[in-house]
PQR file of N, CA, C, O and H, with PARSE charges and radii, in Angstrom:
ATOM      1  N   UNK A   1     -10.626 -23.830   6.195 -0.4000 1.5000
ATOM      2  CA  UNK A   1      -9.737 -22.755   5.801 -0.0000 2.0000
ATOM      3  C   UNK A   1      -8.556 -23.337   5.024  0.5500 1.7000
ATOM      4  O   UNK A   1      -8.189 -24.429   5.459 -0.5500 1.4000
ATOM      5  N   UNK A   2      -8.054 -22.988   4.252 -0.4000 1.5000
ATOM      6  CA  UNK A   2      -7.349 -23.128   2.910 -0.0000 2.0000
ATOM      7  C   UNK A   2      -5.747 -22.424   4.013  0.5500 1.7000
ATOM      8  O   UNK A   2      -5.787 -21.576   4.904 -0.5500 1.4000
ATOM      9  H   UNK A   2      -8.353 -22.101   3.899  0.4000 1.0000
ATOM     10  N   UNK A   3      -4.380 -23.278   3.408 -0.4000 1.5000
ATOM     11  CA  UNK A   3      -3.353 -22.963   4.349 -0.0000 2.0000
ATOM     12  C   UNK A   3      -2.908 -22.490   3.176  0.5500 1.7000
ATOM     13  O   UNK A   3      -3.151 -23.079   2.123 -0.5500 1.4000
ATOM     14  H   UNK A   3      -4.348 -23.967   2.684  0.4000 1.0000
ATOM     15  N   UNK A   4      -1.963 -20.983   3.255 -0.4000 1.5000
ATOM     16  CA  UNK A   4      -1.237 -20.235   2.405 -0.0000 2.0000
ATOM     17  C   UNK A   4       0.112 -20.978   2.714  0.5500 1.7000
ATOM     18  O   UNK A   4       0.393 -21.396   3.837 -0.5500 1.4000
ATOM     19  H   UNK A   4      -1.765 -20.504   4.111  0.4000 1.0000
ATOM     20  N   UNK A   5       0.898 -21.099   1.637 -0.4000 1.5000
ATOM     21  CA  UNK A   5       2.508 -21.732   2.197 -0.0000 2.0000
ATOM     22  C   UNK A   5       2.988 -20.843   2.142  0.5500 1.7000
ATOM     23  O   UNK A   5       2.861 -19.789   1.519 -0.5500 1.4000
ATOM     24  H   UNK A   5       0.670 -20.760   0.725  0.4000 1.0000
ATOM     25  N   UNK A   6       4.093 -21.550   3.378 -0.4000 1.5000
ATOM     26  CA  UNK A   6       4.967 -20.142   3.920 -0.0000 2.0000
ATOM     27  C   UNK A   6       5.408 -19.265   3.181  0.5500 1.7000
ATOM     28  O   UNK A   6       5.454 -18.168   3.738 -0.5500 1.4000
ATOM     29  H   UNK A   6       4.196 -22.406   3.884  0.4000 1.0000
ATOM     30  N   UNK A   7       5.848 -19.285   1.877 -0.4000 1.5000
ATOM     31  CA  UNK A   7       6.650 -18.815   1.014 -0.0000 2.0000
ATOM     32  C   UNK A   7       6.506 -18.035   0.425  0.5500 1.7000
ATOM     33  O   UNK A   7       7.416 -17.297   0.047 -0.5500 1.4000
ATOM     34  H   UNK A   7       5.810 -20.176   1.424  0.4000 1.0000
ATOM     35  N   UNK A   8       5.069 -17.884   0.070 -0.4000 1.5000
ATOM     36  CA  UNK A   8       4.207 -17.636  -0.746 -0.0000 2.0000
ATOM     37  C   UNK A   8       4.322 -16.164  -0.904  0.5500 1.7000
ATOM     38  O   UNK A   8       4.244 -15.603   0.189 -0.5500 1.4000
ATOM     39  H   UNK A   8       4.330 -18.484   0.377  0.4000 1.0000
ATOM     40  N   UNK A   9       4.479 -15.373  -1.882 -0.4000 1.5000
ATOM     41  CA  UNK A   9       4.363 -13.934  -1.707 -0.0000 2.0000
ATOM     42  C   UNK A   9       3.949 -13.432  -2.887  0.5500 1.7000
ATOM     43  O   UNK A   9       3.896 -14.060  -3.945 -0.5500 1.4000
ATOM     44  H   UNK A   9       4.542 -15.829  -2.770  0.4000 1.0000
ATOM     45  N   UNK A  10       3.523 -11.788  -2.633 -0.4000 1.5000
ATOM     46  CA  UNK A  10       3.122 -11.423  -3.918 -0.0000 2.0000
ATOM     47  C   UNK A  10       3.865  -9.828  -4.210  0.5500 1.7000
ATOM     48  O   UNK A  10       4.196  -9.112  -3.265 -0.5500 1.4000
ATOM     49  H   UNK A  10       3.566 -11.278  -1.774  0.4000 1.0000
ATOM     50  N   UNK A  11       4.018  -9.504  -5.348 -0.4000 1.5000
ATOM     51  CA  UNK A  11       4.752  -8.067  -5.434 -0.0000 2.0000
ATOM     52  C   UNK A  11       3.691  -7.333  -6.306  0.5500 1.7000
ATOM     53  O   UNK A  11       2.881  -7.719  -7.149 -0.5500 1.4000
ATOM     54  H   UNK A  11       3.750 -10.085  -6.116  0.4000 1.0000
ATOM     55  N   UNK A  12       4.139  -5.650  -5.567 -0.4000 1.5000
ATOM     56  CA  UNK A  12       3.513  -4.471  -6.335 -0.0000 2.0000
ATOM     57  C   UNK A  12       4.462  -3.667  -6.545  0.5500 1.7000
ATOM     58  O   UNK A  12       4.851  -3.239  -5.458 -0.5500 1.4000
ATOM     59  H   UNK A  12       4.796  -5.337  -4.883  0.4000 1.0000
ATOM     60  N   UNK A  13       5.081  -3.209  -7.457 -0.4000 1.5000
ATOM     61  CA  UNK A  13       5.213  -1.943  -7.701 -0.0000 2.0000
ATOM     62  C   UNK A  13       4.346  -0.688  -8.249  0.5500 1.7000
ATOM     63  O   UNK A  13       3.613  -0.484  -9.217 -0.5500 1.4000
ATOM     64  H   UNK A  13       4.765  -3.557  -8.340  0.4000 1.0000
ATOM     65  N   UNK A  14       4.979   0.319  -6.713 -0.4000 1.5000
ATOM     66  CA  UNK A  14       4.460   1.608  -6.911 -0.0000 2.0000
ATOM     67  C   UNK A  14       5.194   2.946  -6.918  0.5500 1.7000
ATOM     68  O   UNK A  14       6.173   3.247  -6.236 -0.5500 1.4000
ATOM     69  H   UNK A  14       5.574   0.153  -5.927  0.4000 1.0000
ATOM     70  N   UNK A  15       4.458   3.794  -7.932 -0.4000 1.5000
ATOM     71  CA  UNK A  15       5.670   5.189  -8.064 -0.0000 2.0000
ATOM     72  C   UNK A  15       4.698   6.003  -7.671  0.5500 1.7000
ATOM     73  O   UNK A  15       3.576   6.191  -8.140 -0.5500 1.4000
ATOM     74  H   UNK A  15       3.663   3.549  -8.487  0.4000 1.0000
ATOM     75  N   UNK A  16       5.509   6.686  -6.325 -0.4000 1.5000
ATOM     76  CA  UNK A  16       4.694   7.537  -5.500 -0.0000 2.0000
ATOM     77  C   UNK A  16       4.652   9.158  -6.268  0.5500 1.7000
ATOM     78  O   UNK A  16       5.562   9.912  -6.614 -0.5500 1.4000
ATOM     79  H   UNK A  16       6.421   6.533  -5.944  0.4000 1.0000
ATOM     80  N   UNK A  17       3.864   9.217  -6.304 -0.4000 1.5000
ATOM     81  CA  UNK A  17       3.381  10.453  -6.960 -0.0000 2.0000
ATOM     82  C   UNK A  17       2.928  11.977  -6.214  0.5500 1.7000
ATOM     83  O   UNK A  17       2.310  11.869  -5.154 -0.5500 1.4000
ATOM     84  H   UNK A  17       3.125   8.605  -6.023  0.4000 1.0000
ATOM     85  N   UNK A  18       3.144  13.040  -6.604 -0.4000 1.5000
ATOM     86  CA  UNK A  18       2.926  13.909  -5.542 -0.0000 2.0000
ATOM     87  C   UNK A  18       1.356  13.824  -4.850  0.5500 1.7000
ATOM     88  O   UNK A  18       1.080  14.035  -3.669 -0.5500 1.4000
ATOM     89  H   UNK A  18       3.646  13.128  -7.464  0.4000 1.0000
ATOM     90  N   UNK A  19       0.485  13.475  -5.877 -0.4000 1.5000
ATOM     91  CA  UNK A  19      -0.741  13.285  -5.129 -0.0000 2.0000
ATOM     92  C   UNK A  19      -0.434  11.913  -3.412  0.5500 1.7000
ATOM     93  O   UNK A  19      -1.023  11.703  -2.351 -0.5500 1.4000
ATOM     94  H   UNK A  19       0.710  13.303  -6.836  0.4000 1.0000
ATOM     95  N   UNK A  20       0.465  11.511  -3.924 -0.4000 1.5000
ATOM     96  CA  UNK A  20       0.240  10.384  -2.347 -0.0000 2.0000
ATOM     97  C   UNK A  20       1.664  10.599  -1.718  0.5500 1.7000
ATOM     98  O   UNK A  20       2.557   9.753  -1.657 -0.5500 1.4000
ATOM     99  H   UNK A  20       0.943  11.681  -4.786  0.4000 1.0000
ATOM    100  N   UNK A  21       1.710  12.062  -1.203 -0.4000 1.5000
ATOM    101  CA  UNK A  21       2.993  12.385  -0.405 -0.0000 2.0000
ATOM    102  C   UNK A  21       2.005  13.175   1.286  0.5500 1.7000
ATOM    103  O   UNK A  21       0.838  13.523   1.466 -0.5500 1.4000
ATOM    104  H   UNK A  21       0.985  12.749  -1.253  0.4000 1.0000
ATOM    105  N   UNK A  22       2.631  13.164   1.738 -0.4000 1.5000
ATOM    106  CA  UNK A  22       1.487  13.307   3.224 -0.0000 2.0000
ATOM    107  C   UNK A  22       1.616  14.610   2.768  0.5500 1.7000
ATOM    108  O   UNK A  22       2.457  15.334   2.235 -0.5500 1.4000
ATOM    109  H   UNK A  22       3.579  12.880   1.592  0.4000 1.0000
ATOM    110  N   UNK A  23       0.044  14.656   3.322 -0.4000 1.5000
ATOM    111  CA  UNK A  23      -0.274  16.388   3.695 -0.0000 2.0000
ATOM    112  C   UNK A  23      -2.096  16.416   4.031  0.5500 1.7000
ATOM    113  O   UNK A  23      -2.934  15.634   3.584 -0.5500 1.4000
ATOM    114  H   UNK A  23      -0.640  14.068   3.754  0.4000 1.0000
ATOM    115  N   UNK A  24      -2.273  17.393   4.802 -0.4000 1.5000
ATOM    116  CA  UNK A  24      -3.215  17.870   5.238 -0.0000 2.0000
ATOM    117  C   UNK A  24      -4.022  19.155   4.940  0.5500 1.7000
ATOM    118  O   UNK A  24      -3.391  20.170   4.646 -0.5500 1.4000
ATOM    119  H   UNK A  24      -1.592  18.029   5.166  0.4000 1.0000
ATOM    120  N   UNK A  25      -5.239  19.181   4.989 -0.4000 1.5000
ATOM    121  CA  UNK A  25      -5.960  20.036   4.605 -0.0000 2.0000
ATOM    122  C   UNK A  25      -5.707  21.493   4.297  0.5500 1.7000
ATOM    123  O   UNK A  25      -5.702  21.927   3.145 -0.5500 1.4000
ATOM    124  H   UNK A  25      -5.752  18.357   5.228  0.4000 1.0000
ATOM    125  N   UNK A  26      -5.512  22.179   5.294 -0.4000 1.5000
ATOM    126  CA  UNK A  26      -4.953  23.536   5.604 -0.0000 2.0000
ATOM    127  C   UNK A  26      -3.370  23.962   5.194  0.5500 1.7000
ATOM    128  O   UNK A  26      -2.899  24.957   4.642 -0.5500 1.4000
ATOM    129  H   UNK A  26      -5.517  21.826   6.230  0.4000 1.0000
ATOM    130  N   UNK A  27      -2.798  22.758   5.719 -0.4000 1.5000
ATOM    131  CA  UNK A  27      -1.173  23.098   5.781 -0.0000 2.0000
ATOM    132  C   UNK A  27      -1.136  22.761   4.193  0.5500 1.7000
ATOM    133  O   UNK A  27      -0.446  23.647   3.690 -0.5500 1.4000
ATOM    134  H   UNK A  27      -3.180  21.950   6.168  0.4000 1.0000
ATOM    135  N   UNK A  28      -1.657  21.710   3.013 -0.4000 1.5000
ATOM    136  CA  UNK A  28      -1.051  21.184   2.193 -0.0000 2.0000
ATOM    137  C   UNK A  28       0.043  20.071   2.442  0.5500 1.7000
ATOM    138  O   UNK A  28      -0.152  19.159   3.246 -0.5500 1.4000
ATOM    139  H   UNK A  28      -2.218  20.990   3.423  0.4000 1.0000
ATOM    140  N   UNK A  29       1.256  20.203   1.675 -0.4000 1.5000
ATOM    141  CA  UNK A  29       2.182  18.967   1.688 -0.0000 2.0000
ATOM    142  C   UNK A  29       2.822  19.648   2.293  0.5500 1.7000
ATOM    143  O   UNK A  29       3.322  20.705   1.909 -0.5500 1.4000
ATOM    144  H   UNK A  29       1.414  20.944   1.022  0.4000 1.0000
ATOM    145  N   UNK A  30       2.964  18.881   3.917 -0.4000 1.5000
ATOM    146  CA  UNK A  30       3.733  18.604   5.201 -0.0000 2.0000
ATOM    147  C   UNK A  30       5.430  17.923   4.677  0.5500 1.7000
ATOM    148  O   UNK A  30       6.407  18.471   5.189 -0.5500 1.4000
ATOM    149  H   UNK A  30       2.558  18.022   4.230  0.4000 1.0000
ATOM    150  N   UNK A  31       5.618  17.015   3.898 -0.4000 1.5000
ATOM    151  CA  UNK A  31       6.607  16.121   3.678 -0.0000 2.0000
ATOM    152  C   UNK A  31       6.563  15.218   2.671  0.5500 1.7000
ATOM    153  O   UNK A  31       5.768  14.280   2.613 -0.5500 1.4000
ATOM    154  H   UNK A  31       4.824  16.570   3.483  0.4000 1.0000
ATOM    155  N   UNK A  32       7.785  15.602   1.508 -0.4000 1.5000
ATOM    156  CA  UNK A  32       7.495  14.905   0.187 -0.0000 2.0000
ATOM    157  C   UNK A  32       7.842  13.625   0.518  0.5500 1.7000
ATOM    158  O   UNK A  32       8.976  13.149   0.466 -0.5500 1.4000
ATOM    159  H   UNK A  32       8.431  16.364   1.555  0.4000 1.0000
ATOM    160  N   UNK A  33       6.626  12.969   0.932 -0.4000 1.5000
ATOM    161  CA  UNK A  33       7.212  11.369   1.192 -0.0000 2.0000
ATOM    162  C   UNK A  33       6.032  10.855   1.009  0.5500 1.7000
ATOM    163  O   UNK A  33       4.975  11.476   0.893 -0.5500 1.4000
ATOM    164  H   UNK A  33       5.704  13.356   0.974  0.4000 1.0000
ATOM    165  N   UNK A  34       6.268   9.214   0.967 -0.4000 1.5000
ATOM    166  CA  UNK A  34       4.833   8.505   0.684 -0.0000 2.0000
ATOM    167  C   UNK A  34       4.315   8.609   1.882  0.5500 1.7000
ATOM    168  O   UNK A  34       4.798   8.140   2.913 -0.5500 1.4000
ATOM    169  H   UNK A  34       7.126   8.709   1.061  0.4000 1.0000
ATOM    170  N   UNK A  35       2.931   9.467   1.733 -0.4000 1.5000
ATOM    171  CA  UNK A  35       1.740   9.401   3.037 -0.0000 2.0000
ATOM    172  C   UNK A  35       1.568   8.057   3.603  0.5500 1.7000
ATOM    173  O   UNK A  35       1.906   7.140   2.855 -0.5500 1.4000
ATOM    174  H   UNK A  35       2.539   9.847   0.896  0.4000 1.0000
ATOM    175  N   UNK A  36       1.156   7.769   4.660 -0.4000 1.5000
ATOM    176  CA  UNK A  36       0.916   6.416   5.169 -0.0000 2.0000
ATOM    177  C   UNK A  36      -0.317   6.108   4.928  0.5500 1.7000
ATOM    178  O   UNK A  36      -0.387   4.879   4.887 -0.5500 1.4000
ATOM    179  H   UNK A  36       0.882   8.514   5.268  0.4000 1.0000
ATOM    180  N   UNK A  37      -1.549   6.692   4.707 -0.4000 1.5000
ATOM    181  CA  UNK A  37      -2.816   6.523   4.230 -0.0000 2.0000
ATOM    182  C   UNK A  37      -2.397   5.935   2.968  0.5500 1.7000
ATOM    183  O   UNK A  37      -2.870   4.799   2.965 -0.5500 1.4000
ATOM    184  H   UNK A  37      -1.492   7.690   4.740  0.4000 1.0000
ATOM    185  N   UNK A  38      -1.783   6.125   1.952 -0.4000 1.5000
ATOM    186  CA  UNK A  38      -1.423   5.415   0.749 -0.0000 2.0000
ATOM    187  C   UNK A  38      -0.641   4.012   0.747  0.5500 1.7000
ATOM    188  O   UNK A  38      -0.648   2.981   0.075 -0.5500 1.4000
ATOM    189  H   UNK A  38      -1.398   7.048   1.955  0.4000 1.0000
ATOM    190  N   UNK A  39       0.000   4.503   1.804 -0.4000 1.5000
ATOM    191  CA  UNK A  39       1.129   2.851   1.892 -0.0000 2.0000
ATOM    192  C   UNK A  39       0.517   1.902   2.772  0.5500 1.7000
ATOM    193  O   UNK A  39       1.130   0.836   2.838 -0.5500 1.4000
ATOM    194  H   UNK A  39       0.006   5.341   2.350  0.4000 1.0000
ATOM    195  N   UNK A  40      -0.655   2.003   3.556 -0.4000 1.5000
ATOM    196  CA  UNK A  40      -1.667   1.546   4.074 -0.0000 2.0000
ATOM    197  C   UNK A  40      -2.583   0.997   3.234  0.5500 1.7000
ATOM    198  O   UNK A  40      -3.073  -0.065   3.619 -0.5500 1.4000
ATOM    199  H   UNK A  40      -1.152   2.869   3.503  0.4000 1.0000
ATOM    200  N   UNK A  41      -2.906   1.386   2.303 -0.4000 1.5000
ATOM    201  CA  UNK A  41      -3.964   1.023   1.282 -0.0000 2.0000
ATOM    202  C   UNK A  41      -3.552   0.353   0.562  0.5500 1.7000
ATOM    203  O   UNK A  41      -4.242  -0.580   0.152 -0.5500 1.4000
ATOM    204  H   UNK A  41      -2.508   2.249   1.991  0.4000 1.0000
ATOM    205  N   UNK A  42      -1.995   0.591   0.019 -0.4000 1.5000
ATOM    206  CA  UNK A  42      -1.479  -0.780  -1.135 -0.0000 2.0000
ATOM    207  C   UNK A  42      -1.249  -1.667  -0.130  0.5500 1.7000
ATOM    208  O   UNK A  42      -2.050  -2.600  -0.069 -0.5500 1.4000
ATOM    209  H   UNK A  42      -1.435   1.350   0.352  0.4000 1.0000
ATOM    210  N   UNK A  43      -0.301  -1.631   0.742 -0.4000 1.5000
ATOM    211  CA  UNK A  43      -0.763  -3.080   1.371 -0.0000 2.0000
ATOM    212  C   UNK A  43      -2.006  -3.969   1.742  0.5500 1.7000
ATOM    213  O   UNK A  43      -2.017  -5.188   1.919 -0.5500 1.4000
ATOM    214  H   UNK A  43       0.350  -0.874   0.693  0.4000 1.0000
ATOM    215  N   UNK A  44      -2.736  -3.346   1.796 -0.4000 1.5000
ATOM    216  CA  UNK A  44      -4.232  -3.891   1.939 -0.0000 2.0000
ATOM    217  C   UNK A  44      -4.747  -4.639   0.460  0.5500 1.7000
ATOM    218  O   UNK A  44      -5.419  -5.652   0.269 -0.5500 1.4000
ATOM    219  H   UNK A  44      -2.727  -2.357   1.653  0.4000 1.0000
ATOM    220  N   UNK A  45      -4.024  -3.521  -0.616 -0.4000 1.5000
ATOM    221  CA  UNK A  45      -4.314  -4.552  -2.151 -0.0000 2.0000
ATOM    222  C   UNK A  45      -3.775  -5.942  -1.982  0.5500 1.7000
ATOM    223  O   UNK A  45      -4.303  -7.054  -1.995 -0.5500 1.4000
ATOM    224  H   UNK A  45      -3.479  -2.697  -0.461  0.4000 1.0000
ATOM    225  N   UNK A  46      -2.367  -5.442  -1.795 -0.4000 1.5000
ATOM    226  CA  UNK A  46      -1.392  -6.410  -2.071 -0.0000 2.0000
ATOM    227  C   UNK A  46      -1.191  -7.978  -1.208  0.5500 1.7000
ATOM    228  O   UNK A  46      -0.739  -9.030  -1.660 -0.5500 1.4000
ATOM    229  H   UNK A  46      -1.939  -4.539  -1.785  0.4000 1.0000
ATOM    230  N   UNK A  47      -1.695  -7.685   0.143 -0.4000 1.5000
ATOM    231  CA  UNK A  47      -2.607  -8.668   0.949 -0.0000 2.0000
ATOM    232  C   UNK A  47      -3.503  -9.523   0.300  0.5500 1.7000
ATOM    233  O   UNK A  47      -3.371 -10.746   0.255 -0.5500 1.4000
ATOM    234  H   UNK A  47      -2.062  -6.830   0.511  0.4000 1.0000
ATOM    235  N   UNK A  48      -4.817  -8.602  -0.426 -0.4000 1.5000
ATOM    236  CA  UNK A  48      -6.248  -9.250  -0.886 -0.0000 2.0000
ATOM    237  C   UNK A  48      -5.306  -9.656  -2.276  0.5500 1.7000
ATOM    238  O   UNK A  48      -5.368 -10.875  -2.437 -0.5500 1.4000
ATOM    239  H   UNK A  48      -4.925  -7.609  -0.390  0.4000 1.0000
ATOM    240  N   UNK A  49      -4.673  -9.162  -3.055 -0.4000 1.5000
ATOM    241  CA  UNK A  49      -4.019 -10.166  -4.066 -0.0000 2.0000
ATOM    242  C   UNK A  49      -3.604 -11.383  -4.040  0.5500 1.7000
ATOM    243  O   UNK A  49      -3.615 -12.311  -4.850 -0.5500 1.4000
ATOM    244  H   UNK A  49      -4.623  -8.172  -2.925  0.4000 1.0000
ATOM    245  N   UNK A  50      -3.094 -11.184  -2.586 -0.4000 1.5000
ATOM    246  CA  UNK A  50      -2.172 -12.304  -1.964 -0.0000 2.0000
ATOM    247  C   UNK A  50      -3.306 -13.632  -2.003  0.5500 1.7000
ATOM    248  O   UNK A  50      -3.341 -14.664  -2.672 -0.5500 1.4000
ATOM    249  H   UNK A  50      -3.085 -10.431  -1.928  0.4000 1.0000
ATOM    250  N   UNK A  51      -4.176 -13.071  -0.966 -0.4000 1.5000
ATOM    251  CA  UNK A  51      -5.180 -14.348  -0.521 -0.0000 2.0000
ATOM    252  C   UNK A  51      -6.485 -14.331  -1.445  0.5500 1.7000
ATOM    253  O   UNK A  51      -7.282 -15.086  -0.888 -0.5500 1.4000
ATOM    254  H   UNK A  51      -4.147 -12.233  -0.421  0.4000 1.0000
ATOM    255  N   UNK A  52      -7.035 -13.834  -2.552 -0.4000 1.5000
ATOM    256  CA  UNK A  52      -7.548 -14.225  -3.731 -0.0000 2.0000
ATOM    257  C   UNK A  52      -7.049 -15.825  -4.164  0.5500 1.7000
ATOM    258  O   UNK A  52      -7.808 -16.794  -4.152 -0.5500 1.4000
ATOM    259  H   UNK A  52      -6.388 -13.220  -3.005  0.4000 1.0000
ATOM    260  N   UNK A  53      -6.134 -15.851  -4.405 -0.4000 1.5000
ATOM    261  CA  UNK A  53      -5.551 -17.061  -5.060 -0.0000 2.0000
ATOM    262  C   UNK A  53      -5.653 -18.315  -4.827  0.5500 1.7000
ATOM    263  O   UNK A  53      -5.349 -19.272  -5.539 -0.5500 1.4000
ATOM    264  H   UNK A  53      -5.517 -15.065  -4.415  0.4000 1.0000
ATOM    265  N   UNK A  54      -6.514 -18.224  -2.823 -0.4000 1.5000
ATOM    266  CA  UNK A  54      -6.572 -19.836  -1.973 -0.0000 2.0000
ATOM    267  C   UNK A  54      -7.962 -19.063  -1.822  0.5500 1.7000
ATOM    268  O   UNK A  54      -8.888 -19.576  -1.194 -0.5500 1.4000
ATOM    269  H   UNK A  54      -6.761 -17.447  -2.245  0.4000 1.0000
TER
END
């Protein structure tokens, strides 16, 4: 296994858009804010970006 140094980081910028503000089926948009299903998923990019590199 390949050691990441401590330091090491990677950046995304994202502009949350009304499509990725929480809401649910029936109700629609609950709260103009970034859904966590979305901010869940870029971190998961931004992770595999991370460790691509080693």
């Amino acid at each position: 296994m390949r050691v990441i140094p401590a330091n090491h980081e990677t950046r995304m910028r994202i502009v949350v858009t009304a499509e990725m503000t929480a809401q649910f089926e029936e109700m629609g948009e609950v709260h103009p804010v970034y859904a966590t299903y979305w901010l869940t998923r870029h971190m998961e990019l931004a992770g595999r970006k991370l460790i691509l590199l080693f």
